[in-house]
Structure formats: structure tokens, C-alpha cells
C-alpha positions in Angstrom: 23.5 -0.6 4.8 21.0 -2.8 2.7 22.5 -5.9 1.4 20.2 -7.3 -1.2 20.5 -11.2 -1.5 18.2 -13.8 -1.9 20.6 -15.6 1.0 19.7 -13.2 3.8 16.6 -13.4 6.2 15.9 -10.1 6.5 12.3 -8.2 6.0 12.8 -6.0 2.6 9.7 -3.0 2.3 9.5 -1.4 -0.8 7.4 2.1 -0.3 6.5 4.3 -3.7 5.7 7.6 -3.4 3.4 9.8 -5.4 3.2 13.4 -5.4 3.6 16.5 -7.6 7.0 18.4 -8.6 5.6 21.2 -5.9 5.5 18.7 -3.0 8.4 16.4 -3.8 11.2 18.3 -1.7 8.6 18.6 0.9 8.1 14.9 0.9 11.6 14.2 0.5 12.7 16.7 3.6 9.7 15.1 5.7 10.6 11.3 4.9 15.1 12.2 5.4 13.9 13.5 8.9 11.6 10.5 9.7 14.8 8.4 8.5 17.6 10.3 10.4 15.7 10.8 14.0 13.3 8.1 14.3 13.0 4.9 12.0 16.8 4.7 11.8 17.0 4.3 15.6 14.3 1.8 16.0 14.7 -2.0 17.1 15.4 -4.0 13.7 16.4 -1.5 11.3 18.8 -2.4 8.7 19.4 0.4 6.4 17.8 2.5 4.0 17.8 4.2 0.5 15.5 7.0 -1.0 15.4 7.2 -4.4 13.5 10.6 -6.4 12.4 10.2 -10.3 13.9 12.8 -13.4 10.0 14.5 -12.9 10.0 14.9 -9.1 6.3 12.8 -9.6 7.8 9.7 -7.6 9.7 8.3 -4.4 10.8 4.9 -4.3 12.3 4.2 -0.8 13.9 0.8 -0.2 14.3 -0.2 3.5 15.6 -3.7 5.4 14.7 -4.9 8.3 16.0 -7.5 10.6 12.3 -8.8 11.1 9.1 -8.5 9.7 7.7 -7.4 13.4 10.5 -4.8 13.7 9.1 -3.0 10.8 5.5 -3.3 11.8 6.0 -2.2 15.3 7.9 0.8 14.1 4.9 1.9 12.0 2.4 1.1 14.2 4.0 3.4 16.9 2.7 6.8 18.1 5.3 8.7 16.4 5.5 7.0 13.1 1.4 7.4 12.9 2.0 10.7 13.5 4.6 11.1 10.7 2.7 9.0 8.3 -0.8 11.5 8.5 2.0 14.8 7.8 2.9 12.6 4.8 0.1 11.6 3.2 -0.7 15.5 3.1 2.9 15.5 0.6 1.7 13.2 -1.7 -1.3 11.9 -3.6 -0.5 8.3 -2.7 1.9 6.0 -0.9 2.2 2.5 0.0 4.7 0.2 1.6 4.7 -3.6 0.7 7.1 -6.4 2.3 8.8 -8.7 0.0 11.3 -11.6 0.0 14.4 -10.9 -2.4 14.3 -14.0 -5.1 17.2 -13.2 -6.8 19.9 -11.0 -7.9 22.5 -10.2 -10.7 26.1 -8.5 -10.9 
């Protein structure tokens, strides 16, 4: 499970997805599969959350990390390349950036 505090060390990736309303349960089926039998299981991994816009246009998909190099060696590998090319033929645009949490509010 994500815990999202400026206190923790952990590497937070923020991916946004962009795609049409014909390919977003495509997209979404393709990226719940990647979660459940590979990135899940891989060295580091945290948690994760997938998140789909009112207009099916966007997926925002939150994901922590126990290190910045566990992330990056999970999508640098074979598999996750593989995944990654089926993906970008769902949607129009996609891009995962790391970032620090700098503060929160309850």
C-alpha cells in the first residue's frame, strides 16, 4: 500500500496516460495485468494505484518504490520493455516521472 509522506524515503513515479474512450479499457486491462503478474512481484515495489478520468481520455497511475534503482531496473527489464511497446499502441502518450513527496495535508 502507498503511504504518501514527506517523512518516508521511498521512490514515488507518477505515470499519465493518454488515450481515447475506445482504447481506455484496453489500456487499463493491459496496465492491471502488468501490475498483478509482473511489476507487483518485482524487487522494491511498494504499492500501487490506477486512477481513470470521467472521459476515459486519461490514466494517472501512482506507484512507490523502495528505491529509485528498483523502479528503473524493473523497467529496463526484458518483460517490462516488452509491455511498455503493447502499451504505447493503447494510448497516444505516456510518461512516468520520479518525484520526492514535499508535503501533505489531512
Amino acid at each position: 500500500m502507498p503511504t504518501i509522506a514527506p517523512s518516508n524515503s521511498y521512490q514515488t513515479v507518477l505515470t499519465t496516460f493518454e488515450m481515447t474512450p475506445g482504447t481506455c479499457q484496453d489500456l487499463l486491462d493491459a496496465l492491471v495485468d502488468a501490475y498483478e503478474n509482473f511489476i507487483s512481484k518485482q524487487p522494491g515495489f511498494i504499492g500501487a494505484g490506477l486512477h481513470v478520468n470521467d472521459a476515459q481520455t486519461r490514466i494517472a497511475n501512482y506507484s512507490q518504490w523502495k528505491r529509485r534503482e528498483d523502479f528503473q531496473a524493473m523497467l529496463r527489464s526484458d518483460e517490462m520493455r516488452r509491455r511498455n511497446r503493447e502499451i504505447n499502441t493503447l494510448c497516444k502518450t505516456f510518461e512516468p516521472v520520479m518525484y520526492d513527496v514535499a508535503a501533505t495535508f489531512e
